[in-house]
C-alpha positions, 0 to 999 in steps of 0.5 A, spaced: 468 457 479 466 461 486 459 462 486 456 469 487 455 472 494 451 478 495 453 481 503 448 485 507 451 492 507 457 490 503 460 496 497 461 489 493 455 485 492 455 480 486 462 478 489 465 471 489 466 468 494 473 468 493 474 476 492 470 476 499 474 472 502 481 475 499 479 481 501 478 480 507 484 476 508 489 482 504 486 487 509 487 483 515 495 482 513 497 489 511 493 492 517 498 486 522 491 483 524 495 476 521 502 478 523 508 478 519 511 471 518 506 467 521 504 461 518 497 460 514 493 455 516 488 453 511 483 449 515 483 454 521 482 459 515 476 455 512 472 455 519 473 462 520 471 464 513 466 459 513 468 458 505 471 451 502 478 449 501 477 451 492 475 458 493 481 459 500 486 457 495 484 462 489 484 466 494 490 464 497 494 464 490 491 471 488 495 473 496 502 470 494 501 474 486 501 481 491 507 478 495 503 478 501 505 471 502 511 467 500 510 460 499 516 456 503 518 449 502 515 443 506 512 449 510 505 451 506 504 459 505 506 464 511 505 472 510 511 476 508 516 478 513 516 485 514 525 486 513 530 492 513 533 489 507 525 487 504 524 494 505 530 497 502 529 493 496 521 495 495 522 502 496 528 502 491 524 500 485 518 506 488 523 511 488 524 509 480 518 507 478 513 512 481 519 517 479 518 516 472 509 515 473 510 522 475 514 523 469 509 521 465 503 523 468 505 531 468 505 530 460 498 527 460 494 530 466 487 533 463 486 538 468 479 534 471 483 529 472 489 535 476 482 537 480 480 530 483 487 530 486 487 535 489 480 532 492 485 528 495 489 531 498 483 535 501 481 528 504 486 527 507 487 533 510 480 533 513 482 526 516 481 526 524 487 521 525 492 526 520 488 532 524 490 529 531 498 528 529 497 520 529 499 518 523 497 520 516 491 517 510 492 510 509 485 508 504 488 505 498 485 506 490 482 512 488 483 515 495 491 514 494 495 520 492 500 516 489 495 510 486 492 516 483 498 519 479 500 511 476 494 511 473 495 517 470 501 515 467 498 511 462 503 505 463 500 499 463 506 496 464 508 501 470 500 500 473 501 492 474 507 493 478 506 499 482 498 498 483 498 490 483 504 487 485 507 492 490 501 496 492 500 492 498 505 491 501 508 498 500 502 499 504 502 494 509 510 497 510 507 504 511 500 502 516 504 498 520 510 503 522 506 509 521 502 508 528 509 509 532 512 513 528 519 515 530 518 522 527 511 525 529 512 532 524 513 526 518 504 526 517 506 533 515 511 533 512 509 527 507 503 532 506 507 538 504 511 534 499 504 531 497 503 538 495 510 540 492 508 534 487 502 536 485 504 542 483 509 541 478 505 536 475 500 542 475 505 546 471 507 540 466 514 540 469 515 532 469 522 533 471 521 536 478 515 532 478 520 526 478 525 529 482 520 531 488 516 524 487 524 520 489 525 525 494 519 523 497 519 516 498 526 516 499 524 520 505 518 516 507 524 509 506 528 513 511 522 514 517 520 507 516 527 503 516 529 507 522 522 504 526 525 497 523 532 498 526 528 500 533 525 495 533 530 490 532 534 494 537 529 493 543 528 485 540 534 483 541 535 486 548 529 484 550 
């Protein structure tokens, strides 16, 4: 077992040393400071870290679960490629899921519970970058609209998916491609949407709320997977 570690200013103090180090290493993937496709070096790891090989590996395998890493044969462990294909797949399944957590969530949602999501969305507002036209609120957990409306569903099944495998590497798509967005107006818009969803689930209509929820990621895959070809198109005539 990881020993406990207490951090001078740290949110989590009494974490193992393995979450620390996990939580350091998910951060620094889903925000591209370790880049997309690039090999894992353990050692390398364990000295900038300062943690022993067991605690990185935990650290490691808890990484692959959330599918930032991909194991790949005679290689070791390389962080996820970020693809127009991978992108198209993930954001399929939202488009589903996230749908039917809307569903769900409009028959089960306490009025507190409506109340705390639209702090949210106040939050994001008040946000400096999404103020100044450069992107839109990427904080995970309980500061994320859609992470909030899964957990009100209810669905176990649909909380581990969505807010445990997926959930980052949805957000590492999102964070990676919102600095240069191809569509400067998409910050707003995806903020108006926001709004439209929360009032159909204000109104009990887990139909509309479904419908506006599938529209909304189908339009967020849109912006993201026209960056993704731009690139490829500048890649490869460069």
């Amino acid at each position: 077992m990881s020993e406990l570690i207490a951090l001078p200013g740290s949110e989590r103090d009494g974490e193992t040393l393995s979450e620390h180090v996990f939580r350091k290493i998910q951060t620094a993937i889903v925000q591209g400071e370790i880049a997309p496709g690039s090999k894992i070096s353990e050692p390398e790891l364990a000295r900038t870290y300062g943690i022993s090989r067991g605690p990185l590996r935990e650290a490691i395998h808890r990484l692959e679960g959330q599918n930032l890493l991909v194991r790949v044969p005679h290689v070791g462990a390389r962080v996820v490629s970020l693809t127009l294909e991978g992108l198209v797949e993930l954001f399929q399944m939202r488009e589903s899921l996230e749908g039917m957590a809307c569903r769900l969530a409009a028959q089960r949602m306490s009025r507190a519970e409506l109340d705390e999501l639209r702090r949210v969305l106040d939050t994001h507002e008040k946000d400096e970058a999404f103020q100044a036209g450069r992107g839109y609120y990427q904080q995970d957990g309980d500061d994320d609209f859609h992470y909030k409306i899964i957990q009100a569903s209810g669905n176990q099944i649909l909380t581990r998916i969505l807010c445990g495998e997926l959930y980052q590497l949805a957000r590492m798509y999102r964070i990676q491609y919102s600095a240069n967005s191809s569509s400067p107006n998409r910050p707003r818009q995806a903020f108006a949407e926001h709004h439209r969803i929360l009032d159909a689930l204000a109104d009990g209509d887990g139909e509309l709320a479904d419908l506006l929820m599938r529209r909304h990621i189908g339009a967020s895959r849109g912006n993201i997977e026209h960056q993704i070809a731009q690139a490829d198109l500048k890649r490869d005539q460069a």
